[in-house]
N, C-alpha and C positions, 0 to 999 in steps of 0.2 A: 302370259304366253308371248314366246319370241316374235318379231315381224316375221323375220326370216330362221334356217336352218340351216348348219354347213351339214351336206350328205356327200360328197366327194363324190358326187355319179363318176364323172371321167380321171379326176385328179383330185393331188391334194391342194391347188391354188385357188387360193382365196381370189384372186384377181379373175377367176374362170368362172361367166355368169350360171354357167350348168350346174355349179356344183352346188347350188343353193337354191333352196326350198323356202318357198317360190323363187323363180329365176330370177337372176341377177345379181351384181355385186352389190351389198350395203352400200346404202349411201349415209351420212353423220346424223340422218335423224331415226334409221333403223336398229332395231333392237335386234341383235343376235344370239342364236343358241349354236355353242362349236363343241359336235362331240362325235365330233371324228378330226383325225389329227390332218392340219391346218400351216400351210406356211404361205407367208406374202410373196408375192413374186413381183409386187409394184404396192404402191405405198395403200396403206389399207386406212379406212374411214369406217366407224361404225357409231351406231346410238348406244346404248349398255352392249354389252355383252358376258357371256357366260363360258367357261370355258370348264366340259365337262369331264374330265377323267382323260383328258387328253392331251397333247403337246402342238401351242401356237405358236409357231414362232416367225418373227417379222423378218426373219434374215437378212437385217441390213435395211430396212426400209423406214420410214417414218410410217409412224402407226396411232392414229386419232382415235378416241373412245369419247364421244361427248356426252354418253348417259341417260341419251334421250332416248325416246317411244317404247319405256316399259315401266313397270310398276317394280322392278327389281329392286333387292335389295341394296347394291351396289351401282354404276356405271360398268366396274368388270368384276365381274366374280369367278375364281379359280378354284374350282373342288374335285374331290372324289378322284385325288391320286393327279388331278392336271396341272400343266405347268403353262405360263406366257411366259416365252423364251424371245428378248429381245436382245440377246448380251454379243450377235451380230454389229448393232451398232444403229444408228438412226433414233431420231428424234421421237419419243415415246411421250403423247399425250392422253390421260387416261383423268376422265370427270375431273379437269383442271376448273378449280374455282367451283367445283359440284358443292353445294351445300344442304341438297336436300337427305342425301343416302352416304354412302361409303365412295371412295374417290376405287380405292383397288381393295377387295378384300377376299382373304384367302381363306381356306377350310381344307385342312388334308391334302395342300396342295403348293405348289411353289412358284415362284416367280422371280425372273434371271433379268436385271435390269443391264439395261445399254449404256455404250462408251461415249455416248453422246450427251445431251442433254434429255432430263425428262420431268415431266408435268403430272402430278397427281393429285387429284382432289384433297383425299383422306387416305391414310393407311391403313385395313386392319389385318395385320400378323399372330395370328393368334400360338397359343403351343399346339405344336403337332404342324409347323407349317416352313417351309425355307423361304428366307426371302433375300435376294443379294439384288441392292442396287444398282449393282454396275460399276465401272471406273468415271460415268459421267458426273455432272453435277445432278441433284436432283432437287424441286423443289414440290413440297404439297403448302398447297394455296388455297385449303377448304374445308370443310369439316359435314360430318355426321350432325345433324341437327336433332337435338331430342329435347327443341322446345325451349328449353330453360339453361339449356346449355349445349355446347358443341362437342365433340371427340374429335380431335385431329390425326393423331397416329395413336395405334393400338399393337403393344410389340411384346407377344409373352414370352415366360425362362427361357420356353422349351422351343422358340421358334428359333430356326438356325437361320440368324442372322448377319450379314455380311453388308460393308457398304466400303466401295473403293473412290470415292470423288463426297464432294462438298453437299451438305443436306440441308437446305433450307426451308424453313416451315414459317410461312408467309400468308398467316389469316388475315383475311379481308374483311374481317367487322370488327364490332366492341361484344359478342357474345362469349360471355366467358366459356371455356375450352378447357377438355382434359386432354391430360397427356397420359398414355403409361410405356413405359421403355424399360421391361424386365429385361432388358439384354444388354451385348456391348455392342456399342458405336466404335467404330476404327476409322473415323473420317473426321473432321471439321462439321458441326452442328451451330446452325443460326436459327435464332427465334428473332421474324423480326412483324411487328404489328403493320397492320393498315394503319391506325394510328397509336397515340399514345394510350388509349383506353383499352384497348387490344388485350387480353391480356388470357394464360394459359396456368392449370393447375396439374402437377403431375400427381398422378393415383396409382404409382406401382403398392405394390401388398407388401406387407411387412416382411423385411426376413431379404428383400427380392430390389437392390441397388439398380439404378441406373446405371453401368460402366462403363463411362466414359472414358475412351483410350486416346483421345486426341483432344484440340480444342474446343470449347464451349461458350457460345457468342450469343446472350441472351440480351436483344436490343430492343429496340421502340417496343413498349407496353412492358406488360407485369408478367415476368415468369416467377411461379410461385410454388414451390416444393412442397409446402403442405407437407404431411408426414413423410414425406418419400426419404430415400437417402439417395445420393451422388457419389461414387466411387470414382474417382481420376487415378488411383495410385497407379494405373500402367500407360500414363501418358509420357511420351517424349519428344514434347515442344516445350518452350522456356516458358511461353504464358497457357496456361493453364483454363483458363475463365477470366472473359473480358466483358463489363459491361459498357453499353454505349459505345460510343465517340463514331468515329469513319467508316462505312462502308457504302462502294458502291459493288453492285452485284456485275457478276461476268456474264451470266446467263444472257442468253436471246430478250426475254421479254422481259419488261419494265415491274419492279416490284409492284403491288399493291404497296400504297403511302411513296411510293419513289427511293431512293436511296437516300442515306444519312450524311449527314456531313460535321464537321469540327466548331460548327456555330452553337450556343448555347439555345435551344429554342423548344420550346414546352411541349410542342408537338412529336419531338424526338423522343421527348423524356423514356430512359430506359430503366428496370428497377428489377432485380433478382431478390427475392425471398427464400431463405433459408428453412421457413417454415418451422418444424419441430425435427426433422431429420437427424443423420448423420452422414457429416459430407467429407469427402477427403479430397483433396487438390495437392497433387503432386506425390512423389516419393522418395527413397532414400536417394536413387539415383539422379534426379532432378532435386536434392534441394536447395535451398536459397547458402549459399556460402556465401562472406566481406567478399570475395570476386567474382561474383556470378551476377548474369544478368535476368535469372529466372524470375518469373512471376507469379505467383497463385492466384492471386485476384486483380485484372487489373480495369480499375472502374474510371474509365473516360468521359469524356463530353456527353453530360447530359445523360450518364450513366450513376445508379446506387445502387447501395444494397442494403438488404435489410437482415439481421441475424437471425431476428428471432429468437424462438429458444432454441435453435439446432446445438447441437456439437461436430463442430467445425476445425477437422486438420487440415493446414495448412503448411506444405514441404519449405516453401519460401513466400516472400513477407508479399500481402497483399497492399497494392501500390494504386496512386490514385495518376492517371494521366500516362501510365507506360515510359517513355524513355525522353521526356520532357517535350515542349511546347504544349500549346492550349491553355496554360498557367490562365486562372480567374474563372475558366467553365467549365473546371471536374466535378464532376459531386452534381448533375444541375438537380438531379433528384433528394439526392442527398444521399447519407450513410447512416445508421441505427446499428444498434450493437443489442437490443435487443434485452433477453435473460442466454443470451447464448452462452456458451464454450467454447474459446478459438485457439486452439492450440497451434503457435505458428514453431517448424521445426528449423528455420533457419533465415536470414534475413537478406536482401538482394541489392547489389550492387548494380549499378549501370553507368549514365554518363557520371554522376555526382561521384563523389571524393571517397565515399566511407559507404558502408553496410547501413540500408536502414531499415526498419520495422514500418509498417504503415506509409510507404513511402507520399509523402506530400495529403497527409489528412488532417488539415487543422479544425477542420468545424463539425467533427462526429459526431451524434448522439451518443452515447455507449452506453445508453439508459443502464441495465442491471447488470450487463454480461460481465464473464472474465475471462481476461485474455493471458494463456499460458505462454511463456515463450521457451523453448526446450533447445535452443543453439548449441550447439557442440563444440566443445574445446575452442582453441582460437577465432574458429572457423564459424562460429556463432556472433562474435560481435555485430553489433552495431546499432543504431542510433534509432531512439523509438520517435518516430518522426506524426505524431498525431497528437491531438489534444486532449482532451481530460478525459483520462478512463475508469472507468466504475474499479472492480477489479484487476490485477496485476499480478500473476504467478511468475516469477523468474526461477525455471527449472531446468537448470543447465548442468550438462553431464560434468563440466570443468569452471571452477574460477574462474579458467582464461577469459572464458564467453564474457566478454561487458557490453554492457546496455548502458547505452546516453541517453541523454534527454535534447531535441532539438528546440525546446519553450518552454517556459512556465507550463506546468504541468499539477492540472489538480485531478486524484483520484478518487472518485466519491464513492467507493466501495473500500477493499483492502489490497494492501500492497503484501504480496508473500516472497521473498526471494531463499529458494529453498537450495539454489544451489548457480554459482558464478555471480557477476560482478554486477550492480547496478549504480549507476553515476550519474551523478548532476550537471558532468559538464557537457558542452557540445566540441565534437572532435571536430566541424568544422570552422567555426570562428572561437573556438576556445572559451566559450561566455557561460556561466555559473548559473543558470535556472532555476526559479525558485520551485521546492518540491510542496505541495500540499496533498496529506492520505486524511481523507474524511474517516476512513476507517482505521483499522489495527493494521500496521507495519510490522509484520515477524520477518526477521533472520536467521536461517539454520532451517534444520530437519529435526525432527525425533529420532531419526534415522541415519543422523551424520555418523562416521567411524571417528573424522580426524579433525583439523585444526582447519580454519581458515577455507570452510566449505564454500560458504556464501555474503555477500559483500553488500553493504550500503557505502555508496562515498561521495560524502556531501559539497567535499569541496568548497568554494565560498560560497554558497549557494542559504539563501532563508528557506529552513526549511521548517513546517506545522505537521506532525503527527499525532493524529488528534482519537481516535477511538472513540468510544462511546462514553459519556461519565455514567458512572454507577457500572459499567457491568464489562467494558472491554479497554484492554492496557491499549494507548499509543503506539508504544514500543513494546513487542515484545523476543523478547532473544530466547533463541531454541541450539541447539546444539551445533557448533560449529559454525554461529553466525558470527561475521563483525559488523558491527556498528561503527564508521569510522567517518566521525564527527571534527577531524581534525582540521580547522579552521581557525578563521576572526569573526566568523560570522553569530547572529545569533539565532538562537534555534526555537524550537516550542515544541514541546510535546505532551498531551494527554496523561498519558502515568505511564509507569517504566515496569514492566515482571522479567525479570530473568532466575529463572526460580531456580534451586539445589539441582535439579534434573537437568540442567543445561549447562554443560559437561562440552571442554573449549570453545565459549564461548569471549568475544573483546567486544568491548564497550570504550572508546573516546569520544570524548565531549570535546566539543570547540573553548578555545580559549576566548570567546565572547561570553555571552550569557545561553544558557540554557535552560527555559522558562516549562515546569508541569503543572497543569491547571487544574488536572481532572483524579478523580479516583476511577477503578476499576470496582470486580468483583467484590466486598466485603471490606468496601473505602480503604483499599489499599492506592496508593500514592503512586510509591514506589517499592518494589522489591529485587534487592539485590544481596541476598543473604547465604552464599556459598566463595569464600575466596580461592579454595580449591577447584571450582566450576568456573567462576566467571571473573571474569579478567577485567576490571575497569579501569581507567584512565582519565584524570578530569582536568588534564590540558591546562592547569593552571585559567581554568577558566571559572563564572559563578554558575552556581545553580540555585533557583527562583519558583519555589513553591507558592502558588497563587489560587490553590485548592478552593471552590466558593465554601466550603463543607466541611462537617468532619471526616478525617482521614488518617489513616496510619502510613508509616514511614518502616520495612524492614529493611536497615540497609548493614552491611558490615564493610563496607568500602569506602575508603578516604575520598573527602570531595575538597575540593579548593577554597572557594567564596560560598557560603552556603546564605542563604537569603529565605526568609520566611515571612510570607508576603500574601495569608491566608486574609480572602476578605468574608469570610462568613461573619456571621452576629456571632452576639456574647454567645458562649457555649459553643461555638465553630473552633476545632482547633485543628492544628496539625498534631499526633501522637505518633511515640515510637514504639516500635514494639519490644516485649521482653526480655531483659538477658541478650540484648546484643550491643554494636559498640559504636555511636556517632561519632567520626573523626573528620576535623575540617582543618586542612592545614595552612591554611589562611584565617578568614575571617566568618564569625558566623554573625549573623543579625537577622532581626525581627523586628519587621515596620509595621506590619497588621495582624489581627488575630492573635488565639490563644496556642499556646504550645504544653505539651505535658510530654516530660523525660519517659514516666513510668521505670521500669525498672531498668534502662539502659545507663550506658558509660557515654559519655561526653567527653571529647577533646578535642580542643582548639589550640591552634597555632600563633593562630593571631588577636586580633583584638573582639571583644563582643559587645554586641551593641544591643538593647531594649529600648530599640524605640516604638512599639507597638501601642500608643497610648490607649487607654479604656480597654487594653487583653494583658495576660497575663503569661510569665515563663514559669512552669509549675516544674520544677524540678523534683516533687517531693516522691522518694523512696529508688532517686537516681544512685546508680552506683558510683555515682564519680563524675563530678564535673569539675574541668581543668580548663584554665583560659592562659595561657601561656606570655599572651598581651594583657592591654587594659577592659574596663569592663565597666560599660556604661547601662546604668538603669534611669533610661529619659522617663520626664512629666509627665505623669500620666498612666505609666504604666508598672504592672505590678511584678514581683519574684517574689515565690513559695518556695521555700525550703522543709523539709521535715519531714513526717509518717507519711506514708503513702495512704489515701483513704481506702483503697481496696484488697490492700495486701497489708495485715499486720504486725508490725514491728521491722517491716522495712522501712528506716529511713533513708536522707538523701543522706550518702558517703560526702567527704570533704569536698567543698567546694572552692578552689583555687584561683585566684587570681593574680597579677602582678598588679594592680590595683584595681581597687573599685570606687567609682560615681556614682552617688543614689541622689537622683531627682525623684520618685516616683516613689513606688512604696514597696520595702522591701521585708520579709517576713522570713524566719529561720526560728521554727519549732524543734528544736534537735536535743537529743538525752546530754542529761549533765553528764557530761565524762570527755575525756579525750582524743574517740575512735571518730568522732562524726563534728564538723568545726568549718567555719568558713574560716578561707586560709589568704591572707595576702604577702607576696614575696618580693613586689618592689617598688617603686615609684611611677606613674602615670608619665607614659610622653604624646599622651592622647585629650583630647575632650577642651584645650586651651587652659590645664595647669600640671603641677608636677606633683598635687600628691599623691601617699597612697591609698588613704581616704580620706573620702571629701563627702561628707553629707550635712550639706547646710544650706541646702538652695530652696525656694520656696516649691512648697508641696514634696517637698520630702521629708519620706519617713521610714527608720529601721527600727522595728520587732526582735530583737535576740532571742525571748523568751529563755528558755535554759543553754541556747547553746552558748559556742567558746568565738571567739576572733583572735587566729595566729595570724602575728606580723613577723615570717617568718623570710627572711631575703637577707642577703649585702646589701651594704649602703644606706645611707640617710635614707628615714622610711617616716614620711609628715603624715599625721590624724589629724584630719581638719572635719572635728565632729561638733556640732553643738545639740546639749543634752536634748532641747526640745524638741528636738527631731529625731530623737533616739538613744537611749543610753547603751553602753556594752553590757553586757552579763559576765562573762569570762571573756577576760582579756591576758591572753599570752603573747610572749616577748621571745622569738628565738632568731636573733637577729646578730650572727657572727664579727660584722664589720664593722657596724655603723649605730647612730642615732635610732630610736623612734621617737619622735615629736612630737608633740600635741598641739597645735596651733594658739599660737598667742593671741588671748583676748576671751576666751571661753573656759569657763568651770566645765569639767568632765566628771560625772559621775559614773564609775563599775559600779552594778549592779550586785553584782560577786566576787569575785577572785581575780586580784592579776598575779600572775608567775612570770617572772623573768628566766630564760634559758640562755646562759651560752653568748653571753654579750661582752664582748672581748675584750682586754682594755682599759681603757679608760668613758669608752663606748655604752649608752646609757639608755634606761627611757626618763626625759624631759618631757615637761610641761612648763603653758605657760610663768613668765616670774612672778608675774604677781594674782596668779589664775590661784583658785581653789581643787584639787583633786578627792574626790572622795571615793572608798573602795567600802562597798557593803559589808562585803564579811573579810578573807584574809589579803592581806598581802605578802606574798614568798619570792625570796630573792633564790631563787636555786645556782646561779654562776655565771653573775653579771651584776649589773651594776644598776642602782636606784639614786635617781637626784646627783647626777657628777658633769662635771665643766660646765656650769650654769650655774647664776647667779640669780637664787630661789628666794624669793621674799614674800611666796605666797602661802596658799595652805596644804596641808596632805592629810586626810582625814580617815583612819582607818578603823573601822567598827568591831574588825574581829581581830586576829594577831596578825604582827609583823616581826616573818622568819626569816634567816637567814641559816640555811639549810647545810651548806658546805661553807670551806676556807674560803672557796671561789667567792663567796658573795659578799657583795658591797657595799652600804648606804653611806651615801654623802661622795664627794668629790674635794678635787682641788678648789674649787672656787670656792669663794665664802659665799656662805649662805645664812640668810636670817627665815629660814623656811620654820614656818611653824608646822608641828607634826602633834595631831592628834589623837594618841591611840586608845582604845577603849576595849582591847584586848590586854593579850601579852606580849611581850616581846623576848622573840624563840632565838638563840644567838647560838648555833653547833658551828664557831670557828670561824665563822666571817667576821670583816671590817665596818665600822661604823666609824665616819668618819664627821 
C-alpha cells in the first residue's frame, strides 16, 4: 500500500499539499500511488511510485524517484494505459543504482523521457508498452536482483521504442546480468562495468536481433551475446562496435568504477563475446572500400573480443586500436577467433598507406574459426594485417580484389580462394612473407564460368601447403584457379589434385624447387591428369617427391627436374598410374626409395640418374622409357626391366638411352624378338667418362636374360663391358656414322645373336686386338661392316652361322688382320664382301 495518494481535491499539482492523501507533498522516502492525472509545477521527489492509467508529467522540472517506503514491484511503475511524460525537459532520476526491484517498468503503458540527463535503476519495456528516451543522455546504473543473477534492461519486439541521446548502462557490481533488446537502438549504447568482473548476457529469443542503428561501446567487463544475434546493418557511423580504450562520460555524475582511459590496466579490461549468434556490423552503404576509413570492429586499449562460434558479417575490416596511437596496449584482453564465421565484406583504410583486413592484430588466437573475405572488384583490396588464421575463404566478386599478407603467416586450418587475388607480398615495404596452410589450399570454384577466376601469388616468398597425409591434397586446383608459383623461391607442398573436372585451371611452379611429401585420398601424390583442363607450367624448375609411403603419381604434364626422394622402407615406392605419360624435360633422378613405371610412358630430356641405393627403378610392363641424355645406375641400386607382374604379357617397351652406367644391378627380362630392347644411341658426356656402356665397376651387374641391346646413334659408340659383370644376349649394331667399340683389354661374350645394320663405310664394330669375342649362336652382317680399320690379332668365336645377308655386307677391312675366326656353324655368303 502507497504512503500517500494523488486525489487532485483542488488541482492537478503535484507540488499542491491538498491534493494528496494524506496531506502533503511526497517527500524521497514516501511511496506513491498517481491515478489521477498529475503534473509538477516545482521539482518533484518521491519513494516508489506508481502511475495508474494516467498521465504525469514533470513539465520541465527535475523529478526524483528513490524507490523507497514500499514493497512494490518497481521504484516507478507505469500501467493500465499511463504514461511519465518528462520529454519537457529536466533532470529525470528514477531507482538510480536501485538493485533490489525494477529501476522504471512499464505494463500497458508508456513513458516520454527528457532533453536532459536521466538516471534509471533498471528498465523494463516489455511488448505492448512505448518507451522513448528522450534527446538527453540516459544512463541505468542498477539491476533487478533475482538472486543469482541481475536484469538490467528488459526491451520487447513489440515495444515502441525510441531513444534520441547516448545510453549508458553502468552496473555497479560483479553479479552477472541479463540483457534483452528485441528492438532498435537509434543512439550511441555503452556497456561500461563497476569493474572488470562486471559482466552482462543478452537473452533476446530466437528469431528477435538486437538492432543496432548507431554505435555500440561494450567496455570494462564481459558483454556476452550468448545465443542472441546483433543486427547493425542500418548504421551510419564509420565505426560500428568499439571495444575498450577512452572514455570519459559527459553526464553529471561520476560512473560507477570512474571513467576509462588509454593505459593498459586489468581493471579496464573490456571483452565482447560473440557467443553462438548471428551478428552483422555495418552495410553495403558503409562498407570498408582501400579509401575508407570505416570500421566494424574496432578493439582498443584494454579491449577483446571473443568469436565464439557466432557467424559474424562484417561491412569493413575489423581494426585493433582505431586510427593509430596506443601501439603496445590493444588487445589487453586479447582476441579469440573461436569456431566462428566472419565474413568481412570489405577492408579499411585510414592514416596507413593501403587497405587492410584485421587492421594491426598480430597475437590472435583464431582457434578454429574461418574467416571469409568477400571484397569487391578493385575496391576490395588489401592487406590481411593479423596473424596466423585457422581458416581463410577469399571470396571476391572480381580478380581485382587482392589480398596481401603484412607477416609470415601460418593458417592452421585451410586456405580457399574461391574468387580474386591472394599475395604474399606486403604492398607497404614490398617484403615476400613466408606462407604456411596446415590445411588444404584450394583455388577456383566448382562454380567458375571462365579463366583466371581466383589467384595464389607467391612471389619470392617460402611457401608449405601441407593438408592432411593420407586423406587431404596440399594443393588443390578447382576450376578457374591459378596457382602462380612463379619465382626462385622454394616451395613445399603436401600432394597436388587438379582432377579432369577442373576446367581453366594454371598451375606454375617456381624455378627453385618444389618439394611433395604427402599423399592424399588413395596414396595419391599428385594428380594432374587432363591437358585439356589444367594448364601447368614447371618454370624450368625441380620437383622433389619425398612421399614417407607408398604413393601414386597421375600426372600427364611435362615437369622440369623431376627428383624422387621417397624415404619410405623397402616396399615404399612412388608408382605411376596407368596408361599415362611421365615427361621430364630436363632431368629425372632417384636418391631414395622404390619406383615402379607400371604401365606408363617415360620421357626425359635430359640425363637420368639411379642413385637410390638398396630401392629399385621397376620399369617393368612401361610403355616406353626414353632418356634422351645419359643414364646412370649408381651402387647399390637396382633397374627391372620386363613382364609386368600384374598385368600379363605387358612388358617394358624400348628402353633408350644415349648411354648407360651400371654400378648397381640391372635386369631386363624381355621376349626374344625385336619390338621390346634396350636401346643406346650415343656416347656419355656424363658420370666422368665418354662411353656408351660402361659396366665394369665394382658391384655391377647386367641380367639380359632374352632380350636385345641396340647401339643405335652417330658417332664412335665405346662398350666398355666385362663379361663377369654381365654378358649381352642379343646385341645389335645400327650405327650409320661411326665405330662401336669394345673396350680393349676384355673378352666379350654374346650370349645370342649379334646383327650388324646400316654401318656406313668403312665404319665397323671392333673389338679389342688381341681380345677374344664370342657369339653363342649367329652372327649376321645385314649392311655394314664386321672387323674393318683395326688391326685383329685376337679371336672371334662363332657357335652358330656367319651371314652375310646383302651386297652391303662386309667381313674384314683394310688393315691386316691375323684375327683368328672360329666358326662352328656355316658360313651364309648372299653377295657380301669378305675380305
Amino acid at each position: 500500500m502507497a504512503d500517500k495518494e494523488f486525489t487532485a481535491g483542488s488541482s492537478a499539482d503535484w507540488n499542491t499539499a491538498g491534493n494528496w492523501t494524506p496531506s502533503g507533498v511526497p517527500d524521497g522516502t514516501e511511496s506513491c500511488l498517481v491515478n489521477n492525472t498529475c503534473n509538477l509545477g516545482d521539482v518533484g521527489v518521491c519513494g516508489a511510485v506508481i502511475v495508474d492509467g494516467v498521465t504525469l508529467n514533470t513539465q520541465g522540472f527535475d523529478f526524483t524517484v528513490s524507490g523507497a517506503g514500499s514493497d512494490f514491484d518497481a521504484a516507478c511503475t507505469v500501467k493500465g494505459g499511463g504514461t511519465l511524460d518528462a520529454s519537457s525537459g529536466g533532470v529525470v532520476r528514477i531507482g538510480e543504482s536501485f538493485t533490489d526491484d525494477w529501476g522504471l517498468e512499464l505494463s500497458s503503458a508508456s513513458y516520454l523521457g527528457t532533453s536532459a540527463e536521466s538516471y534509471i535503476g533498471s528498465l523494463n519495456a516489455p511488448n505492448g508498452t512505448t518507451c522513448n528516451l528522450g534527446t538527453g543522455e540516459t544512463r541505468i546504473n542498477g539491476y533487478k536482483d533475482y538472486t543469482t543473477f541481475g536484469t538490467v534492461v528488459y526491451i520487447g519486439e513489440s515495444c515502441t521504442f525510441t531513444q534520441g541521446g547516448d545510453l549508458e548502462i553502468n552496473t555497479p557490481d560483479t553479479l552477472p546480468c541479463k540483457i534483452k533488446l528485441e528492438t532498435t537502438t537509434t543512439d550511441d549504447i555503452y556497456f561500461i562495468g563497476a569493474t572488470s568482473g562486471t559482466s552482462w548476457v543478452m537473452v533476446n529469443a530466437e528469431g528477435q536481433p538486437w538492432v543496432c542503428s548507431h554505435n555500440f561501446f561494450p567496455m570494462r567487463g564481459t558483454f556476452d551475446c550468448s545465443g542472441s544475434d546483433i543486427d547493425q546493418s542500418q548504421v551510419t557511423h564509420n565505426t560500428y562496435m568499439r571495444v575498450g580504450g577512452l572514455y570519459n562520460t559527459s553526464m553529471s555524475d561520476a560512473l560507477a568504477g570512474g571513467n576509462m582511459s588509454n593505459d593498459a590496466d586489468a581493471t579496464d579490461a573490456s571483452l565482447f563475446k560473440c557467443g553462438s549468434g548471428t551478428h552483422i556490423f555495418g552495410n553495403e552503404a558503409r562498407r570498408g572500400v582501400s579509401g575508407s576509413s570505416n570500421y566494424a570492429i574496432a578493439i582498443e586499449t584494454n579491449g577483446g573480443v571473443n568469436f565464439d562460434s557466432a557467424t559474424v558479417t562484417a561491412w569493413a575490416s575489423p581494426i585493433k586500436g582505431g586510427n593509430g596511437g596506443n601501439s603496445g596496449f590493444w588487445g589487453f584482453a586479447g582476441v579469440s577467433g573461436g569456431t566462428a564465421t566472419i565474413t568481412i565484406k570489405g577492408p579499411t583504410k585510414g592514416w596507413w598507406s593501403s587497405g587492410k583486413y584485421f587492421r594491426n592484430m598480430p597475437s590472435v588466437d583464431w582457434g578454429n574459426s574461418t574467416v571469409i573475405i568477400e571484397g569487391m572488384s578493385g575496391s576490395g583490396s588489401g592487406q590481411l594485417d593479423t596473424n596466423n588464421l585457422y581458416n581463410l575463404t577469399l571470396d571476391c566478386s572480381s580478380s581485382t580484389a587482392e589480398i596481401t599478407m603484412g607477416a609470415n603467416k601460418t593458417f592452421t586450418g585451410d586456405l580457399t580462394i574461391s574468387g580474386g587475388t591472394f599475395s604474399t607480398r606486403n604492398w607497404d615495404d614490398d617484403t615476400d612473407y613466408s606462407l604456411t596452410v596446415e590445411g588444404t589450399t584450394a583455388i577456383g570454384s566448382a562454380l567458375a564460368a571462365g579463366v583466371d577466376e581466383a589467384f595464389l601469388i607467391t612471389n619470392e616468398s617460402t611457401i608449405d601447403l601441407q593438408g592432411t597425409n593420407g586423406s587431404t591434397p596440399g594443393l588443390e586446383m578447382l576450376a578457374g584457379g591459378t596457382f602462380n608459383g612463379v619465382s626462385n623461391a622454394n616451395h613445399s607442398i603436401g600432394s597436388l589434385e587438379a582432377l579432369a573436372t577442373t576446367y581453366n585451371s594454371k598451375i606454375y611452379f617456381t624455378s627453385g624447387t618444389t618439394t611433395i611429401y604427402q599423399e592424399n585420398t588413395g596414396n595419391v601424390i599428385m594428380q594432374m591428369v587432363s591437358t585439356a583442363d589444367v594448364n601447368f607450367y614447371h618454370g624450368s624448375g625441380t620437383v622433389e617427391i619425398t612421399t614417407p609411403t607408398y604413393g601414386f603419381m597421375f600426372v600427364q604434364q611435362p615437369f622440369y627436374n623431376l627428383t624422387i626422394n621417397n624415404a619410405g622402407g623397402v616396399g615404399q615406392e612412388v608408382a605411376l598410374g596407368n596408361f599415362g605419360t611421365l615427361t621430364v624435360d630436363n632431368d629425372l633422378i632417384f636418391t631414395d626409395g622404390g619406383f615402379l613405371s607400371n604401365l606408363d610412358t617415360i620421357t626425359v630430356s635430359g640425363n637420368c640418374e639411379m642413385n637410390n641405393a638398396g630401392h629399385y627403378v621397376d620399369v617393368r610392363g612401361c610403355r616406353g622409357f626414353t632418356v634422351s641424355g645419359d643414364c646412370l645406375l649408381a651402387s647399390g641400386a637396382t633397374f627391372i626391366a620386363g613382364e609386368h607382374p600384374s598385368y600379363a604379357g605387358y612388358y617394358s617397351r624400348n628402353t633408350t638411352f644415349k648411354s648407360l652406367t651400371i654400378s648397381g644391378s640391372w635386369t631386363a627380362t624381355l621376349p626374344e624378338n625385336n619390338t621390346y630392347a634396350t636401346v643406346i644411341t650415343g656416347r656419355s658426356t656424363s658420370f666422368g667418362h665418354t662411353n656408351s656402356w660402361r659396366n665394369i665397376g665394382d658391384g655391377s651387374s647386367f641380367i639380359s636374360n632374352s632380350g636385345a641391346v641396340y647401339f643405335s646413334g652417330s658417332g664412335d659408340m665405346v662398350v666398355n663391358n666385362i663379361d663377369a659383370k654381365g654378358q649381352f644376349y642379343n646385341f645389335y649394331i645400327d650405327n650409320s656414322s661411326g665405330d662401336v667399340a669394345m673396350t680393349g683389354g676384355y673378352d666379350n661374350t654374346i650370349d645370342n645373336d649379334i646383327i650388324i645394320y646400316d654401318t656406313a663405310g668403312n665404319h665397323d664394330l671392333r673389338f679389342g686386338a688381341n681380345d677374344t669375342l664370342s657369339v653363342g649362336r649367329n652372327l649376321k652382317i645385314v649392311s655394314g661392316t664386321l672387323c674393318n680399320q683395326h688391326h685383329h690379332t685376337g679371336t672371334l668365336n662363332v657357335s652358330g652361322n656367319l651371314e652375310l645377308t646383302t651386297s652391303d655386307a662386309k667381313f674384314g677391312g683394310n688393315a691386316s688382320n691375323d684375327l683368328t675366326v672360329n666358326l662352328y656353324g656355316n658360313l651364309i655368303n648372299n653377295g657380301g664382301e669378305i675380305v
